[in-house]
C-alpha positions, -999 to 999 in steps of 0.1 A, spaced: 134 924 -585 137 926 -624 156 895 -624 132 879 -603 102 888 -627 119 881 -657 124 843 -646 86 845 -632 79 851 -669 106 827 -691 92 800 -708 107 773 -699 116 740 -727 82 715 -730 87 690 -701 114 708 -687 110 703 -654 86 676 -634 70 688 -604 36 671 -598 52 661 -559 43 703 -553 5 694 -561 1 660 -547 19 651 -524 23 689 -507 3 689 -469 -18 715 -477 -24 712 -515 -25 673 -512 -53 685 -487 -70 707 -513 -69 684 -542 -86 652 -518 -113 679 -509 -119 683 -547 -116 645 -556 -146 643 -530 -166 672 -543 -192 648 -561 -210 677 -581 -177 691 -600 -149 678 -628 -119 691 -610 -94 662 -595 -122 635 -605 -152 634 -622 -191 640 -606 -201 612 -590 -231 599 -617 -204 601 -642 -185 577 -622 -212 556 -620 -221 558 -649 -185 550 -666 -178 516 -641 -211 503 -659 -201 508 -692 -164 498 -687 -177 467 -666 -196 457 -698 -172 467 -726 -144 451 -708 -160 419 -694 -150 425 -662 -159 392 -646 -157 382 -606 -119 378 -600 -109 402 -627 -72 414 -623 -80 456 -625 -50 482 -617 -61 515 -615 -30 540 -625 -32 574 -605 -64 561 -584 -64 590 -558 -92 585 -529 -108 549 -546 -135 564 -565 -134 537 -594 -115 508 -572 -142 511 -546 -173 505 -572 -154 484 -595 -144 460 -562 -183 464 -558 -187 446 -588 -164 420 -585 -134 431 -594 -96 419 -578 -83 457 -574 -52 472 -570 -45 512 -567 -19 529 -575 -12 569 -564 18 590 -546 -8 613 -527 -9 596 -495 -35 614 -483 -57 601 -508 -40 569 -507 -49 566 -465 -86 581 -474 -90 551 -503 -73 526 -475 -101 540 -445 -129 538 -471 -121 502 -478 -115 491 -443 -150 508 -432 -168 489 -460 -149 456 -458 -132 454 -493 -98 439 -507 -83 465 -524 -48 466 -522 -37 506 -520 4 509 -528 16 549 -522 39 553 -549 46 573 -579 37 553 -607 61 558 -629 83 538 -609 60 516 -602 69 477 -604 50 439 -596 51 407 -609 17 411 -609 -3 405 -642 -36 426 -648 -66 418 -673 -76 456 -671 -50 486 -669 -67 526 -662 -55 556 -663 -77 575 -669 -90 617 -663 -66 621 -685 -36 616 -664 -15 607 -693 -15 639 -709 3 655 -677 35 630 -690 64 639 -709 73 621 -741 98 601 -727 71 590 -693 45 584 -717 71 559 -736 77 546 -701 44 544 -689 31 521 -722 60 498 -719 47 494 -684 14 484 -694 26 464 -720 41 441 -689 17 442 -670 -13 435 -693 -17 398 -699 -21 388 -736 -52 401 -743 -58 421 -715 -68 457 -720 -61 496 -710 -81 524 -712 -65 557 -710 -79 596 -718 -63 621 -733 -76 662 -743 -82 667 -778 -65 693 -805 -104 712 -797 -96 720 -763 -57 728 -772 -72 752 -799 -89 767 -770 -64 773 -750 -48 811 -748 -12 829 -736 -17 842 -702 0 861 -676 -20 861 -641 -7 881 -608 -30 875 -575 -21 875 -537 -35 842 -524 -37 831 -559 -65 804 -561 -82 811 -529 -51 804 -509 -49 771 -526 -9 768 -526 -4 774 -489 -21 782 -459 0 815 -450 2 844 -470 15 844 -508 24 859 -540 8 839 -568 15 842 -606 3 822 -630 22 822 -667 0 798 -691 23 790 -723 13 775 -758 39 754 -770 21 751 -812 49 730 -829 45 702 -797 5 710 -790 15 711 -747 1 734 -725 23 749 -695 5 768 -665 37 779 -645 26 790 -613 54 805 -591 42 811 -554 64 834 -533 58 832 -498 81 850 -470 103 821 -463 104 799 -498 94 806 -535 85 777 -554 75 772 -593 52 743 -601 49 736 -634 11 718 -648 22 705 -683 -7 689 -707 4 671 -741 -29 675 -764 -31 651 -790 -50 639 -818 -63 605 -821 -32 594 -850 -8 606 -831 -20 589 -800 -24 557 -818 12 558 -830 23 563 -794 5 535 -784 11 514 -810 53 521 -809 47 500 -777 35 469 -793 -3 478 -781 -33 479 -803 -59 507 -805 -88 489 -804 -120 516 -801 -124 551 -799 -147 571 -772 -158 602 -765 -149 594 -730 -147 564 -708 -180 559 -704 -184 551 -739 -198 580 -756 -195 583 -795 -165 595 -806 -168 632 -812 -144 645 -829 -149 686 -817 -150 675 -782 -122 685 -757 -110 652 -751 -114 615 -762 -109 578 -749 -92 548 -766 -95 517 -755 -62 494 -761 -55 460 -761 -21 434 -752 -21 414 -786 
């Protein structure tokens, strides 16, 4: 049992391990996470609902999104933005390895006669020949990527963009890392029985990593017949280092947000958004 607890409580290297199938793609936490996507009132999976709104107008306008514009939407769970920016015109393709959210996105479309094109897949190994004039990934998706899948993930784009196409990505701020505290967390059911429908053990170790600025909340879930570890990394960044990660890809920052729907950059708020552009 010592043993047990000491490796419930080790800190792991940053980006050790990669386990964001145990979240998404899990039946019952796939389940959990769809039913928070769809919660229009709350920031948890996805945004509230008039912040969507709000955000496909401004990135409609900021981006020129015309009728016929090529838009992939990286990590699109249930279609929130690919349905309304189809609505206005856009040529949409999704992108997401929940398939739950992916068949939700898919039913939504059918029932309200739309031509999205929904492919399950993780996107990091994600390939086309297809050519897009706007890239997203956006509630801050990228930050839950190791150095080396960020690095990935912008050569990607990079591809895929057309020559002057653009991506906008979000990222959390060096505010809301500086916020962020050491924990250790012990619950039966932890989460409201989020991790599994039977009964569990649930502890949750929350590590600061200062030197890299990443976040780990290890949650290790012990049930009677499995134990599992999931591990939830966040890189934080500040807006130079982001830019030199972007740039290292042969992108080009081309305006700062407070979010992506356009705000003023604020530099004390707990995340930002930078618009990037395919030279």
């Amino acid at each position: 049992m010592f043993e047990q607890l000491e490796q419930i409580n080790t800190r792991p290297e940053p980006f050790e391990s990669y386990t964001a199938a145990d979240l998404w793609t899990d039946e019952h936490t796939s389940k959990q996470m769809l039913a928070f996507h769809l919660n229009a009132s709350v920031d948890v999976a996805s945004r509230n609902a008039a912040f969507i709104d709000r955000s496909v107008e401004w990135i409609v306008s900021r981006c020129g999104v015309e009728a016929g514009a090529r838009i992939a939407d990286f990590g699109c769970g249930p279609g929130l933005y690919t349905t309304r920016l189809t609505k206005k015109g856009g040529n949409v393709t999704g992108i997401d390895f929940s398939k739950r959210s992916i068949q939700y996105a898919q039913n939504t479309a059918l029932r309200e006669g739309l031509p999205i094109r929904y492919i399950c897949q993780n996107y990091l190994e994600y390939e086309t020949d297809d050519r897009f004039d706007l890239i997203l990934m956006i509630m801050c998706d990228f930050c839950a990527l190791s150095p080396n899948q960020r690095k990935t993930m912008l050569n990607k784009f990079h591809t895929l963009l057309e020559p002057g196409g653009l991506l906008l990505i979000d990222v959390y701020s060096l505010a809301a890392f500086d916020k962020r505290q050491e924990t250790a967390r012990y619950e039966m059911n932890l989460l409201d029985g989020f991790w599994s429908p039977n009964k569990y053990f649930g502890f949750l170790n929350t590590f600061k990593y200062e030197a890299e600025k990443v976040i780990l909340d290890k949650y290790t879930i012990v049930e009677a017949a499995r134990t599992r570890t999931i591990c939830n990394w966040l890189q934080y960044f500040t807006p130079a280092a982001l830019r030199q990660e972007i740039e290292s890809s042969g992108l080009a920052v081309e305006d700062l947000y407070a979010n992506v729907a356009g705000d003023p950059f604020d530099p004390d708020a707990d995340e930002f958004a930078v618009l990037v552009k395919r030279p």
